[in-house]
Structures are given as structure tokens and as C-alpha cells.
N, C-alpha and C positions, 0 to 999 in steps of 0.2 A: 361292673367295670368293663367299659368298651372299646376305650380309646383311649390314646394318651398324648401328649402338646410336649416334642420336643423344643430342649430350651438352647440348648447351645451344644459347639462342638469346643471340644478341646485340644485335637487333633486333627490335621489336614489328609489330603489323600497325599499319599505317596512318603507317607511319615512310618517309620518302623515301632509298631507297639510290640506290650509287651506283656507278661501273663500279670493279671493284677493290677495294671495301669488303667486309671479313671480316662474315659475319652469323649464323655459325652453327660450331660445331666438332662432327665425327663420329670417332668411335674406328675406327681401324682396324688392319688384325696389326699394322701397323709402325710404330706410334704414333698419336697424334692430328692431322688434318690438320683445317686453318681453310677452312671453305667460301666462297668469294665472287662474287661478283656480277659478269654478264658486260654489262651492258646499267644503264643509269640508268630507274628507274621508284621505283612507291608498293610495299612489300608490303602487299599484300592480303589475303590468310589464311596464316595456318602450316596444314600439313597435317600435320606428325610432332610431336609433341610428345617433351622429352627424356625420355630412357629407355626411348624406343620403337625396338624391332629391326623393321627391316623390307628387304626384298629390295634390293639393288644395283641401282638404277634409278629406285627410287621415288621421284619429286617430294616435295621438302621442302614446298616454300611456290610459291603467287600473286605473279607481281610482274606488274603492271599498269603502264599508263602512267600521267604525272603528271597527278593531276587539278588541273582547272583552274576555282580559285572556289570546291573545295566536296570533301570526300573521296571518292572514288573506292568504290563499292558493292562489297562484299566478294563479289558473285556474278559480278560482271565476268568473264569467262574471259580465260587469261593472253595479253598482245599480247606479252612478251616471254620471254626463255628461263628457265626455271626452275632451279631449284638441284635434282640431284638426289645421292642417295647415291652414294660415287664408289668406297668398301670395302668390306671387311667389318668385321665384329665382332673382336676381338683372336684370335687365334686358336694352335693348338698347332703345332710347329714342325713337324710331318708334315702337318699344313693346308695350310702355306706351302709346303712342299718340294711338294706336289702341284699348288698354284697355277703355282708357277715351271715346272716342267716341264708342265705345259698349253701357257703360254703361249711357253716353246720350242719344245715340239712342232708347234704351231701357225704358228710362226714360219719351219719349217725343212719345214714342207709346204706353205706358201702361196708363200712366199718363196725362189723362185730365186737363192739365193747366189752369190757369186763371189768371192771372196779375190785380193788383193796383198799385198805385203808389199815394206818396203825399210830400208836399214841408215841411220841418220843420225847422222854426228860433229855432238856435242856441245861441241865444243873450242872453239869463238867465244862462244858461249851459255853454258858453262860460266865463263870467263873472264870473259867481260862479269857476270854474276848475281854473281859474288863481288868485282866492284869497286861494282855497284852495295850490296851488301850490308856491305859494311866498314863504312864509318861509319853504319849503322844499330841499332838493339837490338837483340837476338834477335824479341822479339814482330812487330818491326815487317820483319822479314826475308823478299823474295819466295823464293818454291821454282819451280822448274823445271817441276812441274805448271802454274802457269798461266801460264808460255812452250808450254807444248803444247795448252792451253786457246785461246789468243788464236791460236798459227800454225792450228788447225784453224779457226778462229771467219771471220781473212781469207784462208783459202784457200778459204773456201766461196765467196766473193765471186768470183771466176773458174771455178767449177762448180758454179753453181747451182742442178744437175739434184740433187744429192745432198744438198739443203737443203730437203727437203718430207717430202709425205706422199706413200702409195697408199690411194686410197679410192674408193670406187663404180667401180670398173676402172679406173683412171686417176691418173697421178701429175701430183697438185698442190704446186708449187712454192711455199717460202714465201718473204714476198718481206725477214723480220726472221729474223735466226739469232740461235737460242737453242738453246746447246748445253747439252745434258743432262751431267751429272757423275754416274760411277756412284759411289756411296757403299756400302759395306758395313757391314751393323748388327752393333750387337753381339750379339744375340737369334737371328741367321742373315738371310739373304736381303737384297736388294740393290733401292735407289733408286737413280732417277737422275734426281733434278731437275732445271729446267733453269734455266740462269745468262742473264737475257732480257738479247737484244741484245748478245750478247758480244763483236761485233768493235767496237762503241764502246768495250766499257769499256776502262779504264786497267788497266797490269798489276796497282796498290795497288790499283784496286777491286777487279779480280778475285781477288787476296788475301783481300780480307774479306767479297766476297760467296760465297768458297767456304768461306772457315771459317764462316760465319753457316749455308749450310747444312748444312754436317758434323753443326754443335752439332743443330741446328734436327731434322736428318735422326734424330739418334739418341736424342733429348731428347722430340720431338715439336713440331709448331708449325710445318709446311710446309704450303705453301699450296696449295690444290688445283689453280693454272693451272701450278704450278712444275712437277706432274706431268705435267701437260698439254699443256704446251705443248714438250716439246723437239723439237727440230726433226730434230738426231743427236746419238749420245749415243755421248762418250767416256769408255773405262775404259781402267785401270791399276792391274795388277798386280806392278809393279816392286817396290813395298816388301814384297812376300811372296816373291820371289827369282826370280818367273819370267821368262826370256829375253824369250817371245814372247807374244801373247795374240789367239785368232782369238775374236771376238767373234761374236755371232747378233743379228740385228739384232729393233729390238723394233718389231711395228706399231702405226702405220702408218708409222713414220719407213721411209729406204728406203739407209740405211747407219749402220756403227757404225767406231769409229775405235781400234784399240787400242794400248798402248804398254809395252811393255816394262820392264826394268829398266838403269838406268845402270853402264854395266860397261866398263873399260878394254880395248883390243881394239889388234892390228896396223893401222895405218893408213900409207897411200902420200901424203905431202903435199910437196908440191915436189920432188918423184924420192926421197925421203929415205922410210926406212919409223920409224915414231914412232907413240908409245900415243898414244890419242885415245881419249876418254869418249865411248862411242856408244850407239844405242836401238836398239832393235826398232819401227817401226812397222806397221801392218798395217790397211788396210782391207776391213770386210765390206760390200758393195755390190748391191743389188737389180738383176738384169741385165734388167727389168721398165722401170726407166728408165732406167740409166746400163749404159756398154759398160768394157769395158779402158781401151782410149785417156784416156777422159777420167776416171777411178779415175786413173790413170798420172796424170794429169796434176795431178789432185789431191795425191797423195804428193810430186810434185816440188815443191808448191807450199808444201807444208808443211815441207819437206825445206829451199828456200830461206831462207822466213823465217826459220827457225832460225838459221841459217849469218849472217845477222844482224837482231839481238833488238832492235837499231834503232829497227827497222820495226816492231817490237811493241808 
């Protein structure tokens, strides 16, 4: 990905934005994503005009501070961060497939892997989701996905080492988890946005902040901090039949969380042996900042909440 074909503005020069405010939308392989604004200021100048392709990096627009009394001189140089191209241009599906395996490759030579894995009944959680879901509609029905959304969201909160980034040699912790959802396109290739502040939300939020971005993911209309900002990022493979799923983590994040498919299995529960609906889960883990033990301790943590959805 080289370049990218802005599509429109939303806001003019001399218009006061604001932290979070959409002001521009750019085409990229995987749809259209909404540009926005990290800081409150004036914009100052546009610098791409729509319909102009230009390199992945390139500053959109000027945003200055708030002038005060009087508008703020278009030659001003920028006090704050600018907006710049964050894709490319829409691109063929061997474009993409070449992107991805870059930024694999890249991923699996910088980054010192380390794999766990562990089995988790489902059998309280299951039980619990289907009395919460009886007297509900279909639409309005939680899934199991965001029980495994939320157990990873507060298990971060007890290893916090595996809720940041690595950047400039050094892993920085962040101190909001926002866990990334991988989403799979229909076109090929895979997002993974992230669902901000996930161990506040409610389980019904995270219902519909995760269908919002499915639609949003495959549709076009994801925001460009949604890409930005995940902190780790959970995928799942389950509804395509697979057991298990070792994940590569994506930088700068510094682990990935994967989950298998629900499948009836021998379980030992009160000396008695009995089916229980159980997962695969599996952590990939940058051993750059975090060791065994506290990976281990992680999985347990997710492993528990589960066991009760309570807590979720």
C-alpha cells in the first residue's frame, strides 16, 4: 500500500474542529475510512484536494491553534498534529495479499513470539447466555463472542504488561484497553478494529458496538482511531470449524488472543466424567515484554471469568 485517493472534505478552512470530529473521508483496499481529528484547533489550509492520489503519509490539511479575536493566518505552521493518509487507493486482491504477508513477515522477524494455549468449559457461560437470551428476540440476542470480548477486556486489567505497544525499543503500556475485533471482508483480507474501553462496556453495548462494526467493517465508514488505536487484538475462527487459532501479533500491539470453535468434549466435573461445551484459547505474546508466568496468568484470568459471566 502506497498511496491513497482522497474522497471528500467535510470541513473547510477556517472552520474550528474538534478532538474526534470526522473531516475528511479517504478510500482505501478495504473500503472507505472517516478521517478525524486528534487535538481541537482552526483548520488552516487543506493541502490534498478530492481526487488527489497521493503517497501514504502525506499531510492532508493545517490545523493550527484557536485564534483568538481574529482568524488565524493560513501561513501559520501547524501547532498541532495533522491528519495524514493512513491507506491506500482500493486496490487488486494480490495488492492486498502482498500487504498482508509484509506486514506478517515483518511481524514474525521483529517480534519474538511465544505461544500458550489452554482448554476452557464453557458450561456455566453457556447456561447462563441461554437464560439470559430466552425471553429476548432474536435481534436482540448476546453471542458468546462478546463473553470472550469482555473476559479478555478484565483480564487485561490484572496484566497490564500485555495491554500496550513496542515502539522506539521500549514497551509502553496503555493505561485504556481497547480491544481490537478481527473481522473478515468479504473482498478477502482482514480488520481489526478496536472496540474503545472494552472492559467498561456492558455485554448489550458490546453486542452492538460489535455488529456496528461488522456492518461498518464491510460496508465502509470505520474510523481511522478505530484502526489505530487497538491496544490487542482478538480473533476467531470458530465459525469456520477450526479447533485452535495461533495468531501473529500485529505491531506495535505486543500480544494477540485467539479462540477457537465451540465443540462438546469429555469433561471430569465433580469426580463424574460429562460433555461440557468447551474452547480453544490461545495466546501469542511478545517475550520483549511479557514472560510465561504472567501470559499463564492471563489465560487463567480469562479462563475464570468465563466460569462466571457474572462478572461480565
Amino acid at each position: 500500500m502506497t498511496a491513497g485517493r482522497l474522497v471528500q472534505w467535510y470541513k473547510r478552512p477556517g472552520e474550528t474542529v474538534r478532538r474526534g470530529d470526522i473531516i475528511a473521508e479517504v478510500d482505501t483496499d478495504k473500503g472507505a475510512i472517516d478521517i478525524e481529528v486528534f487535538a481541537t484547533g482552526v483548520l488552516e489550509r487543506i493541502l490534498v484536494q478530492p481526487g488527489q492520489k497521493v503517497p501514504v503519509g502525506t499531510p492532508l490539511a493545517i490545523i493550527g491553534e484557536e485564534a483568538k479575536g481574529a482568524a488565524a493566518p493560513s501561513a501559520v505552521p501547524p501547532t498541532q498534529p495533522v491528519p495524514t493518509v493512513p491507506s491506500a487507493e482500493p486496490a487488486a486482491e494480490e495488492r492486498m495479499r502482498q500487504a498482508i504477508a509484509a506486514a506478517v513477515a515483518r511481524s514474525k522477524r521483529e517480534i519474538p513470539h511465544f505461544y500458550l494455549g489452554t482448554t476452557i468449559s464453557l458450561q456455566r457461560a453457556t447456561a447462563w447466555l441461554a437464560d439470559r437470551n430466552a425471553s429476548r428476540p432474536v435481534p436482540d440476542r448476546l453471542l458468546m463472542s462478546v463473553l470472550f470480548l469482555k473476559a479478555v477486556a478484565l483480564a487485561l486489567r490484572e496484566t497490564p504488561d500485555l495491554n500496550g505497544r513496542w515502539e522506539q525499543g521500549r514497551a509502553l503500556p496503555n493505561p485504556a484497553i481497547h480491544v481490537g475485533m478481527a473481522i473478515a471482508l468479504r473482498g478477502g483480507g482482514v480488520v481489526a478494529p478496536a472496540i474503545h474501553d472494552t472492559d467498561h462496556c456492558s455485554l448489550d453495548e458490546l453486542m452492538k458496538r460489535s455488529q456496528d462494526l461488522v456492518r461498518r467493517a464491510r460496508t465502509g465508514g470505520l474510523r481511522s482511531s478505530e484502526l489505530s488505536d487497538p491496544t490487542i487484538t482478538v480473533t476467531s475462527l470458530g465459525e469456520r470449524g477450526v479447533d485452535t487459532v495461533f495468531g501473529v501479533i500485529y505491531p506495535p500491539q505486543v500480544a494477540i488472543v485467539g479462540f477457537g470453535r465451540i465443540v462438546d468434549r469429555p469433561w471430569v466435573s465433580g469426580g463424574q466424567l460429562v460433555a461440557h461445551p468447551v474452547v480453544s484459547a490461545t495466546l501469542a505474546a511478545d517475550h520483549r515484554v511479557t514472560d510465561g508466568h504472567r501470559a499463564a496468568l492471563f489465560l487463567a484470568a480469562v479462563d475464570t471469568l468465563l466460569q462466571d459471566p457474572t462478572r461480565l
